[in-house]
Phi, psi and omega in degrees: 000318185287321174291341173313317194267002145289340171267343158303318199274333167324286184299338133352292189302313177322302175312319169258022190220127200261334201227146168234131217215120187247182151218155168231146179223158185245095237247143190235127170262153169277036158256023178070338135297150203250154174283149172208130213236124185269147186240160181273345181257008169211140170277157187102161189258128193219164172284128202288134199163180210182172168252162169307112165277173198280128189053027167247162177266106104114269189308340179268338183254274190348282188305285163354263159347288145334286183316300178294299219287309185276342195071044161234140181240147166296122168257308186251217173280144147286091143333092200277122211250331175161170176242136180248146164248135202251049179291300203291004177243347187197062171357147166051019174231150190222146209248131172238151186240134320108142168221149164216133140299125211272025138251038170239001171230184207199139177266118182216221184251149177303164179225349180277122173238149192133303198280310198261130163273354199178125162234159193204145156247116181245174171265120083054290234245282181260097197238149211284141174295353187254016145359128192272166186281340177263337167300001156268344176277303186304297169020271208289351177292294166355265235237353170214015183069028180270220184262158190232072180270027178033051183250137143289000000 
């Protein structure tokens, strides 16, 4: 039932948005572990983020985003890490992923209530097994040198 009703809400989407553009981000505490966020409508652990609305900008969905899922507000800049395209799980959409660091945010309270059932801080190193696969590739792109094949 939940993937139905994740392909149900895609093809939603599809219809009024023909090409789609998200953000993600990789919110770093200074004991080195990152947010992670469960949503009530897809299973796995994800980086906290969203899509862009119509006429809104990168950096403006980013701050959004953060702000509901984590309860993180921006002090400093956000670091833009790459744009990916995620075509083989959701044609024509694309991920841009950001890091802060933990002097570039502040902990404050989430505002989305509904969408996140869990937020968890893991290592980088050992990340929760239902980690989603690609949020475990950025990790290790982050945090091990790893490969970029700019697949979400």
């Amino acid at each position: 039932m939940q993937k139905l009703r994740q392909r149900v809400f895609q093809a939603w989407f599809r219809f009024r948005r023909p090409m789609t553009l998200g953000v993600r981000a990789v919110v770093e505490r200074s004991d080195g572990k990152i947010l992670l966020v469960r949503h009530t409508y897809t299973k796995g652990l994800f980086f906290p983020g969203g899509g862009i609305e119509k006429g809104e900008r990168a950096e403006t969905s980013l701050l959004r985003e953060l702000k509901e899922e984590g309860g993180v507000e921006l002090t400093g800049a956000a670091r833009l890490l790459g744009i990916y395209s995620n075509d083989p799980a959701f044609p024509n959409d694309h991920v841009l992923l950001y890091h802060l660091r933990p002097e570039d945010w502040a902990a404050g309270e989430p505002t989305s209530f509904g969408e996140i059932s869990e937020r968890v801080w893991a290592s980088p190193f050992d990340l929760p097994e239902d980690t989603t696969p690609a949020t475990r590739r950025r990790a290790a792109e982050v945090f091990e040198a790893g490969p970029n094949d700019g697949y979400w």
